[in-house]
Short mmCIF file of the C-alpha atoms (twelve columns), coordinates in Angstrom:
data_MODEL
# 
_entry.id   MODEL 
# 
loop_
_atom_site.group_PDB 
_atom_site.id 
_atom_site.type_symbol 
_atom_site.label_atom_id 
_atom_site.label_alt_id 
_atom_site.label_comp_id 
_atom_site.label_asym_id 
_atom_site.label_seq_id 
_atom_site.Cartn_x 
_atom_site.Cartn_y 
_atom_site.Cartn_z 
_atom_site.pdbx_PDB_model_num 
ATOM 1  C CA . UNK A 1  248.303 75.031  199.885 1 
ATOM 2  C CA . UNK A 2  247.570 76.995  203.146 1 
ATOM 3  C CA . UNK A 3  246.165 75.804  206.375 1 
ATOM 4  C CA . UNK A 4  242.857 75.017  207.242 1 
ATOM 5  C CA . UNK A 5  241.459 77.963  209.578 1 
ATOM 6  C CA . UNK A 6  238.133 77.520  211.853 1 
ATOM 7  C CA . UNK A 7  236.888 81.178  210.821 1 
ATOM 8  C CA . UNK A 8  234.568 80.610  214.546 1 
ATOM 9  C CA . UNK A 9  237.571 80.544  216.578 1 
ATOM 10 C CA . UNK A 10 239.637 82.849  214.654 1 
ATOM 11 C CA . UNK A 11 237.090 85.319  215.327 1 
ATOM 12 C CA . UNK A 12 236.428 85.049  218.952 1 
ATOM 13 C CA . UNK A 13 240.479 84.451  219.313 1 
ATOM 14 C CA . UNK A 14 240.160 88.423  217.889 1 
ATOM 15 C CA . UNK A 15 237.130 89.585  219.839 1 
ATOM 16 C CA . UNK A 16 238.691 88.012  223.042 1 
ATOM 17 C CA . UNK A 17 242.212 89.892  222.285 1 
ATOM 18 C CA . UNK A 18 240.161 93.456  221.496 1 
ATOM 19 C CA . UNK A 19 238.475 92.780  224.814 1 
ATOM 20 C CA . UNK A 20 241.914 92.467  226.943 1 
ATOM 21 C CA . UNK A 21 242.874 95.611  224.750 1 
ATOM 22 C CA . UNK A 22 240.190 97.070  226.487 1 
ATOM 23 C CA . UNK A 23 240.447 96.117  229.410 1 
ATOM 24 C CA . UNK A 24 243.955 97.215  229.823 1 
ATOM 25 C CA . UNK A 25 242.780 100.787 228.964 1 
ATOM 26 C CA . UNK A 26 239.999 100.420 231.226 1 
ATOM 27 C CA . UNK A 27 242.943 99.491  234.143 1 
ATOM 28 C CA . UNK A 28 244.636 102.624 233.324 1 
ATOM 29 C CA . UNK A 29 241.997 104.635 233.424 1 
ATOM 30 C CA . UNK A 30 239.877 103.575 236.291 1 
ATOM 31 C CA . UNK A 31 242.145 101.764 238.604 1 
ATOM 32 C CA . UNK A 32 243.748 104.025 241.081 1 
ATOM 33 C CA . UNK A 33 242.854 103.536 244.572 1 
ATOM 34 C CA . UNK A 34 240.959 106.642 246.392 1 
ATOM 35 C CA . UNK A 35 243.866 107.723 248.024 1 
ATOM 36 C CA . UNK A 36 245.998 108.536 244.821 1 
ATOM 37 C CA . UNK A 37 242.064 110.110 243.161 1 
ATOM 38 C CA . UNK A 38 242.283 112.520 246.470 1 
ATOM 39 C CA . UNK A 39 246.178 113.297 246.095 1 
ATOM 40 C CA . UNK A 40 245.895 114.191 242.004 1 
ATOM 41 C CA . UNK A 41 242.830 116.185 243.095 1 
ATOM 42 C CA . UNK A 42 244.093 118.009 245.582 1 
ATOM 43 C CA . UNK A 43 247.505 118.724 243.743 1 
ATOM 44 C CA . UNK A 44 245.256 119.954 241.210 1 
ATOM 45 C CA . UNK A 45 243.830 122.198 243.662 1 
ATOM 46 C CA . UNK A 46 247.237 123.518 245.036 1 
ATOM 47 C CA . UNK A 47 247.967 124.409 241.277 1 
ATOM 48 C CA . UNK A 48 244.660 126.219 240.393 1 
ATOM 49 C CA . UNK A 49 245.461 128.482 243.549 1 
ATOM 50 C CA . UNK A 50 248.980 128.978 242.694 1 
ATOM 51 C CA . UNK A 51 247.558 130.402 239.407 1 
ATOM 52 C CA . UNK A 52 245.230 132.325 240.551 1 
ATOM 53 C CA . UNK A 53 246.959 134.158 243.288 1 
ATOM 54 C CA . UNK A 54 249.923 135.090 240.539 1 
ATOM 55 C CA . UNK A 55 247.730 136.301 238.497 1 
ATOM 56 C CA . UNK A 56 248.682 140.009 237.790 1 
ATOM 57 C CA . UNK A 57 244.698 141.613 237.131 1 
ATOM 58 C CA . UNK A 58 241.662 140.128 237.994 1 
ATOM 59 C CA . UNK A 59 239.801 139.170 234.722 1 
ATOM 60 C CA . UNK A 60 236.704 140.911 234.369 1 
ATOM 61 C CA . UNK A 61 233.448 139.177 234.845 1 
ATOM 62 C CA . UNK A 62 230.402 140.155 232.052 1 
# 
């Protein structure tokens, strides 16, 4: 015969795991510190003008 299971706990045991989940992802996402948000944007920056100033023709604007 199987065990006895409180389905209450059970469930917030799994709500409280999808919530960590979440949080975890929301960590990644969202936690850098401004310094390393203004270094990624301004490497992004360098590469956008590396791009454009190898660019062999000017694209034409409509």
């Amino acid at each position: 015969m199987g065990e006895v299971v409180n389905l209450r706990k059970w469930r917030r045991a799994r709500e409280k795991a999808e919530a960590e989940a979440q949080a975890a992802a929301n960590r990644a996402a969202f936690g850098r510190t401004k310094a390393e948000k203004q270094r990624a944007a301004t490497e992004a920056a360098q590469r956008d003008a590396l791009l454009e100033g190898s660019r062999m023709d000017t694209p034409e604007k409509p």
